[in-house]
C-alpha beads as a LAMMPS data file, in Angstrom:
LAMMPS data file: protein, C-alpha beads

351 atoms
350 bonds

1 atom types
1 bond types

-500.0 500.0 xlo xhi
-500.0 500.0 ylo yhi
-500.0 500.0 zlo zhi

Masses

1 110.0

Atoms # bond

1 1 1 209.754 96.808 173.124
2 1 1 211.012 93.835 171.181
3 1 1 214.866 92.906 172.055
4 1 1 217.574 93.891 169.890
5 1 1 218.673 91.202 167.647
6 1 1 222.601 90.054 168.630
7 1 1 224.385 87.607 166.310
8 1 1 227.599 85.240 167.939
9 1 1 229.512 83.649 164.666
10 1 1 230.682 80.833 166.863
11 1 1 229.464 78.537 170.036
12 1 1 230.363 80.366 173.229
13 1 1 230.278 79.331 176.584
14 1 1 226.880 79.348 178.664
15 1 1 227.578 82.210 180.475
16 1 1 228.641 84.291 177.653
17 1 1 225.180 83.124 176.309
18 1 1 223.144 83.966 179.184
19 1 1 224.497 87.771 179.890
20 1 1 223.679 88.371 175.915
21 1 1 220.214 87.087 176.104
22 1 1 219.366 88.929 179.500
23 1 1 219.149 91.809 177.398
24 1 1 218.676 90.512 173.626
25 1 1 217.633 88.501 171.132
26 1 1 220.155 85.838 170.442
27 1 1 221.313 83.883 167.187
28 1 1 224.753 81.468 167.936
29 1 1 226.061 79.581 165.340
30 1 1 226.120 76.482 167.438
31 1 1 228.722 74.330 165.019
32 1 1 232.482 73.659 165.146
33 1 1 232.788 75.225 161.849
34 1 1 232.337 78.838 161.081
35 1 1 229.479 79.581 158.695
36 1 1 229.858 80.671 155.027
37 1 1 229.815 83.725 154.347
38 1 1 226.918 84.086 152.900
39 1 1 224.643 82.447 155.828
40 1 1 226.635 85.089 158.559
41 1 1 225.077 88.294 156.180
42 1 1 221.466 86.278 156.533
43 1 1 221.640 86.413 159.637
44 1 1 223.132 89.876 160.169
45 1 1 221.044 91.990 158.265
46 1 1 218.495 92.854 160.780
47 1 1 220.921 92.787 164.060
48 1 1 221.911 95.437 166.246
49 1 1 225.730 93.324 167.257
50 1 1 227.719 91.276 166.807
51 1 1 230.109 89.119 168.416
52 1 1 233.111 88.573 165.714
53 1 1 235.847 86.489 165.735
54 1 1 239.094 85.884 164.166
55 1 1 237.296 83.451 161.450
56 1 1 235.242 86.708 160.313
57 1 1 235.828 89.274 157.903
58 1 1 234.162 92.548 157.983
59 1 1 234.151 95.160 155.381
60 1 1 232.536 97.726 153.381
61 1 1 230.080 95.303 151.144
62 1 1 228.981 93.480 154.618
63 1 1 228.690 96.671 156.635
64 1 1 226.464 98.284 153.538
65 1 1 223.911 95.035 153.593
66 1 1 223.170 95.256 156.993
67 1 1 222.175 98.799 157.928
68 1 1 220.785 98.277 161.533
69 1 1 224.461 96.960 162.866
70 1 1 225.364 99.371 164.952
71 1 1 227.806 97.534 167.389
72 1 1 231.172 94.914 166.602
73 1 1 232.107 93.204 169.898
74 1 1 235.139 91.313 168.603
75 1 1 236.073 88.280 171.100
76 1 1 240.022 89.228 169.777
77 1 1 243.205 91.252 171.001
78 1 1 244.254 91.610 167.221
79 1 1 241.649 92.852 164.210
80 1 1 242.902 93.150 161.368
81 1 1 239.929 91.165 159.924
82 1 1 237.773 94.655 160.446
83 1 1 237.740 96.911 158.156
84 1 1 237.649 100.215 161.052
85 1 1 237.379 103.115 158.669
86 1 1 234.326 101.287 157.133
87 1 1 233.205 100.697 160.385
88 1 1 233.562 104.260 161.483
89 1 1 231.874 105.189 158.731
90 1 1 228.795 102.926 158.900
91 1 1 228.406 104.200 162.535
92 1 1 229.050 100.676 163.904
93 1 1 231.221 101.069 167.151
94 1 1 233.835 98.031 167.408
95 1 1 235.361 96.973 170.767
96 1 1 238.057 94.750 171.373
97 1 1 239.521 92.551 174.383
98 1 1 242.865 94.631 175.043
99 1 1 244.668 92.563 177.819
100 1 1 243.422 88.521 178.563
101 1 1 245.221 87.030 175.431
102 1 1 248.511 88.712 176.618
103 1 1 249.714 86.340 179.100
104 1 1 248.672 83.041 177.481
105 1 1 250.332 84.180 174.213
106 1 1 253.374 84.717 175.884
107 1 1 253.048 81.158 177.506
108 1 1 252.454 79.898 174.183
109 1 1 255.612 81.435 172.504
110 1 1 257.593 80.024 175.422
111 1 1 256.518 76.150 174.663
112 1 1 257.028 76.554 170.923
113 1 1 260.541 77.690 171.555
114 1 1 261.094 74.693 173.904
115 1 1 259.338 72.312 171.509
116 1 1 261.300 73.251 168.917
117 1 1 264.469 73.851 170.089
118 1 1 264.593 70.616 171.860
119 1 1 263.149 68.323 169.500
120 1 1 259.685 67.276 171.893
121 1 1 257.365 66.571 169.271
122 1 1 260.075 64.858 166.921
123 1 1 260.764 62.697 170.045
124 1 1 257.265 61.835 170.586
125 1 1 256.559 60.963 167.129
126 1 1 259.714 58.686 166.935
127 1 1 258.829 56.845 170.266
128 1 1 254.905 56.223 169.401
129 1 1 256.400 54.746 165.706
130 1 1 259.423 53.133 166.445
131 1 1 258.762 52.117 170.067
132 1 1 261.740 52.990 172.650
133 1 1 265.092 50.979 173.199
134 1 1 266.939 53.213 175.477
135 1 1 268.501 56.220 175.036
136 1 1 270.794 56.741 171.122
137 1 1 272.982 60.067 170.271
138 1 1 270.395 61.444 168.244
139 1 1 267.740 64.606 168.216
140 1 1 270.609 67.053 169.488
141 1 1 268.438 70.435 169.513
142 1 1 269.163 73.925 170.854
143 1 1 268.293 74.961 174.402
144 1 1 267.482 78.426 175.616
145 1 1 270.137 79.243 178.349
146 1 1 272.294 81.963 177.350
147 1 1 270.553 82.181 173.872
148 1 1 270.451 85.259 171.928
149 1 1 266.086 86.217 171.585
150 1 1 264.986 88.675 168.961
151 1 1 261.229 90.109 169.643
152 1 1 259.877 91.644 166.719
153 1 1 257.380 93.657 168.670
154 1 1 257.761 95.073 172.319
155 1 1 253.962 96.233 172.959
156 1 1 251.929 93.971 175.802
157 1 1 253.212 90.168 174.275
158 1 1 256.666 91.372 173.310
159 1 1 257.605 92.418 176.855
160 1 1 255.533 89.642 178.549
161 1 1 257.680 86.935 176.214
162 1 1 260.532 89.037 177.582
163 1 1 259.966 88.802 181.178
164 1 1 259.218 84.899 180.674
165 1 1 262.589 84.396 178.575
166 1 1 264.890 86.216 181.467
167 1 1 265.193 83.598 183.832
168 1 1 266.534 81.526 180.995
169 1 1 269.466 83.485 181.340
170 1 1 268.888 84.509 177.478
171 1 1 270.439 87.793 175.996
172 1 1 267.370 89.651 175.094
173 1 1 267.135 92.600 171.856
174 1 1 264.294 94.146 170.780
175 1 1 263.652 96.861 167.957
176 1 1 260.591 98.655 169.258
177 1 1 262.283 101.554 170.719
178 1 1 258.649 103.622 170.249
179 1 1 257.731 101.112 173.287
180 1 1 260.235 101.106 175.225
181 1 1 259.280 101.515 178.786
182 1 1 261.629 103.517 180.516
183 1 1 263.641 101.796 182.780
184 1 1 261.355 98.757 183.089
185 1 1 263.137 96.118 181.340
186 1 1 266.895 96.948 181.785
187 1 1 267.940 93.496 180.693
188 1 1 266.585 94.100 176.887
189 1 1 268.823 96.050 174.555
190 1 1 267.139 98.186 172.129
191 1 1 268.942 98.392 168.461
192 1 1 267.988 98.684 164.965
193 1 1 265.662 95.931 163.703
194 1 1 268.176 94.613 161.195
195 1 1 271.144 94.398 163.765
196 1 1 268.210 92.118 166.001
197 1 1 267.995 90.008 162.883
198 1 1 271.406 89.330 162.314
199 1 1 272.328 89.221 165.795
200 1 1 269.892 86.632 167.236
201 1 1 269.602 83.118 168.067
202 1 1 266.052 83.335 168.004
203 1 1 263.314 85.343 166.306
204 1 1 259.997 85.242 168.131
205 1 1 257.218 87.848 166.081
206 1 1 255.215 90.097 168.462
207 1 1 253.794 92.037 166.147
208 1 1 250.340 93.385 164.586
209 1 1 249.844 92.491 160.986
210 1 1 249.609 95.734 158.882
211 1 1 250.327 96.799 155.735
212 1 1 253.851 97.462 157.088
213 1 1 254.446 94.366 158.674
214 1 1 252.662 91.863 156.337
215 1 1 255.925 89.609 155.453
216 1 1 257.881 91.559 157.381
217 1 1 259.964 88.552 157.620
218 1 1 260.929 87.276 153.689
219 1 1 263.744 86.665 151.783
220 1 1 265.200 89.571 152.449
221 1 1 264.889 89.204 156.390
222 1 1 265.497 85.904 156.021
223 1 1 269.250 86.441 154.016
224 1 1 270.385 88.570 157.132
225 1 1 269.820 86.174 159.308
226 1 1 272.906 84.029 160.634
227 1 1 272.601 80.513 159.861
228 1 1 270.917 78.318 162.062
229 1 1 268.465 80.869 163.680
230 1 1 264.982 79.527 164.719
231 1 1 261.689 81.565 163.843
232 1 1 258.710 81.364 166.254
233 1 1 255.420 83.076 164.989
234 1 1 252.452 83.181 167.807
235 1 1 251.350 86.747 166.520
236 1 1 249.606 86.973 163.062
237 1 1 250.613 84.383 159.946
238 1 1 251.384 86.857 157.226
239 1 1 254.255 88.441 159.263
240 1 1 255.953 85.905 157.026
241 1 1 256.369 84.522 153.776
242 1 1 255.783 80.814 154.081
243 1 1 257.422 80.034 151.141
244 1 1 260.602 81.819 152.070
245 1 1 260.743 80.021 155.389
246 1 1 260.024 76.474 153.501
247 1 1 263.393 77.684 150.901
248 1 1 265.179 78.443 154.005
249 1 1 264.519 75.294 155.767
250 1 1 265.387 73.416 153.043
251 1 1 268.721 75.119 152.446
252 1 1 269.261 74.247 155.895
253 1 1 269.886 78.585 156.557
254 1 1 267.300 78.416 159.050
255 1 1 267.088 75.298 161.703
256 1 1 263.469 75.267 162.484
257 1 1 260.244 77.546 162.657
258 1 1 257.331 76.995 164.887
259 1 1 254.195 79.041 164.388
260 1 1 250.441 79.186 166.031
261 1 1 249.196 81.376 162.980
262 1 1 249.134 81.053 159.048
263 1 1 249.233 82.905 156.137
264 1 1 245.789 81.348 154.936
265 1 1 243.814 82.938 158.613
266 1 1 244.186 86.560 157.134
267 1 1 241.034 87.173 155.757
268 1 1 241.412 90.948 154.920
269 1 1 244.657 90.579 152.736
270 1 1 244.226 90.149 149.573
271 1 1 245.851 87.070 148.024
272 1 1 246.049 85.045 150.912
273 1 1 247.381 81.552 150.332
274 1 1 244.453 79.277 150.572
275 1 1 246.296 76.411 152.925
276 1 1 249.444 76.132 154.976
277 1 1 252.637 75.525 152.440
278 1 1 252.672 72.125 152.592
279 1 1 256.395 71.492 152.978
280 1 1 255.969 73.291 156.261
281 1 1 253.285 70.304 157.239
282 1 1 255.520 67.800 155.813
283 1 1 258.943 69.242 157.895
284 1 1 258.475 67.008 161.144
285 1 1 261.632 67.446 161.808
286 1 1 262.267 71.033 161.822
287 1 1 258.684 72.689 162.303
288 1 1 255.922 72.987 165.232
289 1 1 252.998 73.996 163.767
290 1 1 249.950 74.362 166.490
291 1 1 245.940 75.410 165.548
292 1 1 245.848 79.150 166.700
293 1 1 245.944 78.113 170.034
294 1 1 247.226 80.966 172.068
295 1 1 244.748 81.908 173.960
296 1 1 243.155 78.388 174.236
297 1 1 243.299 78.266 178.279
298 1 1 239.138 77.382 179.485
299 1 1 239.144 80.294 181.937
300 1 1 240.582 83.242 179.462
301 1 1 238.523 82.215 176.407
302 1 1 235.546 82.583 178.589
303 1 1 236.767 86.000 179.858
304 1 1 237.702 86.914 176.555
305 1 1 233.730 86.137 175.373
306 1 1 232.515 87.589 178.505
307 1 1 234.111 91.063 177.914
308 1 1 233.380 90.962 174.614
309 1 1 229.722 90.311 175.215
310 1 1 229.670 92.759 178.147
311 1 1 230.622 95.577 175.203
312 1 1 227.903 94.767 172.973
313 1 1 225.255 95.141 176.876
314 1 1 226.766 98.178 177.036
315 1 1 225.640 99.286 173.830
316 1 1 222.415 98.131 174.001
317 1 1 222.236 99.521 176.831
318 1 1 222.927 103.130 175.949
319 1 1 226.243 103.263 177.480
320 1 1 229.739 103.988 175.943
321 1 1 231.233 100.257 175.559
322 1 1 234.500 99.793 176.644
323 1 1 237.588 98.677 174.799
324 1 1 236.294 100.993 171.521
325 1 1 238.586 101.240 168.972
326 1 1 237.029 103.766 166.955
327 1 1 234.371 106.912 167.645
328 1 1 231.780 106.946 165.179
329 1 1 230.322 110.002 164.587
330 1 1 227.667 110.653 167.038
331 1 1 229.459 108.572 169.901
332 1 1 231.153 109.825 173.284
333 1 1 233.796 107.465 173.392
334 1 1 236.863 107.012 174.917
335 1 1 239.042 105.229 172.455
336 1 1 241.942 102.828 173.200
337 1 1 244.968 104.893 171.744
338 1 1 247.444 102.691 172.545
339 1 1 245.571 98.868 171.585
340 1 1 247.700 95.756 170.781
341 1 1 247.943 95.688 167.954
342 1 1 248.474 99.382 166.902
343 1 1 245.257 101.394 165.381
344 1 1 244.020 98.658 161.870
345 1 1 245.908 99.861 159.048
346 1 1 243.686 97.798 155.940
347 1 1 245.915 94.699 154.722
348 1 1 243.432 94.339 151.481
349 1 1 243.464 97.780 150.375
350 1 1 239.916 98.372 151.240
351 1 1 238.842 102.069 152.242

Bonds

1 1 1 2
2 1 2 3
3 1 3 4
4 1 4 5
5 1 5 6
6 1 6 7
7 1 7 8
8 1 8 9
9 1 9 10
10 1 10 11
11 1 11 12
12 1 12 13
13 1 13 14
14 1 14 15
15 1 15 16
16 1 16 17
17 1 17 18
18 1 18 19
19 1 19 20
20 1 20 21
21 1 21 22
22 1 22 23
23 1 23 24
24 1 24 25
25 1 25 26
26 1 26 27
27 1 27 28
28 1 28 29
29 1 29 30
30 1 30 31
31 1 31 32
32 1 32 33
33 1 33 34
34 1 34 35
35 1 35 36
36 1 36 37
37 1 37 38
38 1 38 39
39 1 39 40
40 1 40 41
41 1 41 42
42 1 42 43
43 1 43 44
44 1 44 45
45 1 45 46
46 1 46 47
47 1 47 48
48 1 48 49
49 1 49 50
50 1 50 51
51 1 51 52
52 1 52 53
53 1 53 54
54 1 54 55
55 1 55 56
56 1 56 57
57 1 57 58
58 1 58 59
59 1 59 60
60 1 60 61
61 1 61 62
62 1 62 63
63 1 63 64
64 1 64 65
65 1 65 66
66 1 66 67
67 1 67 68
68 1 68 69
69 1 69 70
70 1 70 71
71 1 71 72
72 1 72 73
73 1 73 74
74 1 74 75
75 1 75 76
76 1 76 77
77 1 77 78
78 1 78 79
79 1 79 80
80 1 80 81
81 1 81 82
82 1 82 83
83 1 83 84
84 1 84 85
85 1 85 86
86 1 86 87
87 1 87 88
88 1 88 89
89 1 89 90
90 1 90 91
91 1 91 92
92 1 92 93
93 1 93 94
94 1 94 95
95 1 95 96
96 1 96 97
97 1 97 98
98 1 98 99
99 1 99 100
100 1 100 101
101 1 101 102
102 1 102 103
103 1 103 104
104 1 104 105
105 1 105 106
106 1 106 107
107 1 107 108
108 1 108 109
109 1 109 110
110 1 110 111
111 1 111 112
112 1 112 113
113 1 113 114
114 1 114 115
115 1 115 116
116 1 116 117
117 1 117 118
118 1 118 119
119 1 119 120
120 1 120 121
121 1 121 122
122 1 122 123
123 1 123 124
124 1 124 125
125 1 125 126
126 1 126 127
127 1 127 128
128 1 128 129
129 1 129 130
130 1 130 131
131 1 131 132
132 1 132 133
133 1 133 134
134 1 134 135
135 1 135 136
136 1 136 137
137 1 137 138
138 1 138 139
139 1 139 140
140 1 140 141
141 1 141 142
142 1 142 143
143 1 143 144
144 1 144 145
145 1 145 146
146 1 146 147
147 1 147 148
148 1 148 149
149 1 149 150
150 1 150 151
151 1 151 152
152 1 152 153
153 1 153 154
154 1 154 155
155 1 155 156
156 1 156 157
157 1 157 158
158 1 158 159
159 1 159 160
160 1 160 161
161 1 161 162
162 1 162 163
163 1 163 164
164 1 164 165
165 1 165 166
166 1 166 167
167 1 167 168
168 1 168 169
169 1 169 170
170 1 170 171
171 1 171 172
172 1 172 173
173 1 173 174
174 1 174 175
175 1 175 176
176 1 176 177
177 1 177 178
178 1 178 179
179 1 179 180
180 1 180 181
181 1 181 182
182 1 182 183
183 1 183 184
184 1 184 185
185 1 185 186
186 1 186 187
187 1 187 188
188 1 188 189
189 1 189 190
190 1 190 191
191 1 191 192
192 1 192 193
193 1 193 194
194 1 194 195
195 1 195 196
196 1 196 197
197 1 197 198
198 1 198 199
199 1 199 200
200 1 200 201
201 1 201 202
202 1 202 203
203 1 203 204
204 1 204 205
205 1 205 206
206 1 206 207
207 1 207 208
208 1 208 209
209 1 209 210
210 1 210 211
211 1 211 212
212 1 212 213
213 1 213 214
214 1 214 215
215 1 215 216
216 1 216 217
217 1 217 218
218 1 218 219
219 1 219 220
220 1 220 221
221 1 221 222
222 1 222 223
223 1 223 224
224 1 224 225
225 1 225 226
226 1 226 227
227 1 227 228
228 1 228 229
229 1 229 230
230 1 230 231
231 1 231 232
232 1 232 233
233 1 233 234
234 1 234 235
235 1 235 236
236 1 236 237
237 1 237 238
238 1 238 239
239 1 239 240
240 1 240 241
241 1 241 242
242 1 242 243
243 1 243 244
244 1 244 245
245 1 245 246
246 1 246 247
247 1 247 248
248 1 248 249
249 1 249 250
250 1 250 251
251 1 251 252
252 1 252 253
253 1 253 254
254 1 254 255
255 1 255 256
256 1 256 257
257 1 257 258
258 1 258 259
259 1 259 260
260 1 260 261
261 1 261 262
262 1 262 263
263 1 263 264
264 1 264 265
265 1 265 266
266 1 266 267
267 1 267 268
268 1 268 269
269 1 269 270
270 1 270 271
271 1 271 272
272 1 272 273
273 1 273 274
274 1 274 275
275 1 275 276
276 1 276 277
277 1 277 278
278 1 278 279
279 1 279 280
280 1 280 281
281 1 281 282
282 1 282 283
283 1 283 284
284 1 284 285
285 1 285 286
286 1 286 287
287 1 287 288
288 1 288 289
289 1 289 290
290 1 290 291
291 1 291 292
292 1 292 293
293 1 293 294
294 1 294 295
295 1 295 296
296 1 296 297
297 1 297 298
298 1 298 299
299 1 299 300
300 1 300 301
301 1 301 302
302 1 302 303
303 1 303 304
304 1 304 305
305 1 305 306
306 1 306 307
307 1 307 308
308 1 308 309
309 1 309 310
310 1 310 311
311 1 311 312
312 1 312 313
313 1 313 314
314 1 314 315
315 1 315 316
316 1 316 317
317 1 317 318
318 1 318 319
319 1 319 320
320 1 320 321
321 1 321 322
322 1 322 323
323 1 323 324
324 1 324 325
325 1 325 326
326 1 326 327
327 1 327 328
328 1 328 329
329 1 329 330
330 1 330 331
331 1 331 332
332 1 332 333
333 1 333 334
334 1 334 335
335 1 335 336
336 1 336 337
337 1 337 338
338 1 338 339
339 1 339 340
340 1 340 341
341 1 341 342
342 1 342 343
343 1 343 344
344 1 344 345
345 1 345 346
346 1 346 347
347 1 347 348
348 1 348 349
349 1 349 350
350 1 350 351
């Protein structure tokens, strides 16, 4: 019986390699770039899986050109780049990697707010350019201890940014009272999202990107906010409005933002800027900006690839894969109820 054909939209580590082609047919884009679009349907049309990533976009117009997919293992925590409901409805199973990003998110959040707060990469850049004469009253920042921390979002990063910030000694609020563990975090006080806003130091986004949540923080957010509080964005780009941030920076009404993610990554919402606002590249001084690098540690990007691609075995196999995020008809599965992010609400509008 010839081997199931399994497509991987970008290079993977050897041993994510050699698990898929013990059982299949293999096709990895091999680049540093992700292909165009219109060489990833080429090569999907006849395959069985896939192996997706947060540089792919999969909807109703791919799903319909290639009939024979039947499985999505998507190397991500967050998919919002997956059209489920046309998944579900095209029979095509899609798993996801629940828990390995959680932890070096978390990390990640941590150093932004440190880099930012306190200046790091402004230092750097003025010591390799102007050399170093000693030390001069100058990049006074913002430190951490006894800071007031906002997270947007108290699911698996929220609380694992929260039990990271409490040996900083910071006051910690939260507005996700649906996820509030009961009795597990009795330093974080639960309130109304717009009494976190106004109250905090700090905002630090935790959150899925949904229709909901998709600029979640604006102008609006943004106006309530007292002056001098710091945004940190490691979760998805559009939970802000670039251009409202760049405004606020510029008024001075907010002292810096630091951010992992961008607007322009979101490739299921419609209208997505095409690049990063370039007054956020060109604020050295009050923005760290970092590649979507949050769950670049070697070890848990290999996990991450390894589950992924032990999902898609499992449905060549014949077995239910785990991690499923949605039953197509026809399919025993048990489905993650409770995934970070929250069950895909469709950014674009597509049904």
């Amino acid at each position: 019986m010839e081997k199931k054909k399994i497509v991987v939209t970008n290079r993977v580590f050897p041993e994510t390699r050699a698990l898929l082609e013990a059982h299949a047919r293999v096709v990895v884009n091999e680049a540093d770039e992700p292909w165009p679009a219109d060489t990833l349907l080429d090569h999907c049309k006849n395959a069985y899986g896939l192996m997706a990533f947060m540089t792919d976009s999969i909807g109703e117009d791919f799903l319909a050109a290639c009939p024979g997919l039947r499985v999505i293992g998507a190397a991500l925590k967050g998919y919002d780049n997956i059209d489920l409901d046309a998944c579900t409805r095209a029979g095509v199973t899609v798993t996801i990697v629940p828990d390995l990003l959680t932890v070096p998110t978390a990390e990640l959040a941590i150093g932004l707010m440190l880099s930012l707060g306190r200046n790091i990469l402004a230092g750097d850049t003025a010591i390799r350019k102007n050399g170093f004469a000693g030390w001069r009253p100058s990049l006074y920042g913002a430190g951490l201890d006894g800071a007031t921390v906002g997270i947007l979002g108290f699911g698996l990063v929220g609380q694992a940014i929260a039990e990271r910030l409490h040996p900083f000694r910071c006051r910690l609020l939260t507005s996700d009272s649906a996820r509030r563990p009961e009795g597990a975090f009795p330093h974080v006080t639960f309130m109304d999202m717009d009494d976190v806003i106004a109250e905090a130091d700090w905002i630090v986004l935790a959150l899925p990107l949904t229709a909901e949540t998709q600029h979640l923080i604006g102008r609006a957010a943004i106006a309530r906010m007292k002056p001098g509080a710091r945004i940190v964005n490691p979760a998805r780009g559009s939970l802000v409005d670039e251009a409202a941030i760049a405004d606020a920076l510029a008024t001075g009404h907010i002292a810096g933002y630091a951010a992992d993610v961008f607007e322009c990554e979101d490739w299921a919402r419609d209208g997505r800027p095409g690049d990063v606002d370039p007054r956020l590249l060109a604020d050295g001084a009050r923005t760290v900006l970092t590649p979507h690098i949050g769950s670049a540690v070697t070890h848990v990007r290999r996990d991450i690839e390894l589950s992924a691609a032990r999902s898609i075995v499992d449905a060549i196999a014949g077995r239910p894969p785990a991690h499923a995020v949605n039953a197509p008809a026809g399919t025993l599965l048990e489905v993650i109820e409770d995934a970070e992010p929250a069950p895909h609400k469709n950014v674009s509008g597509r049904r």
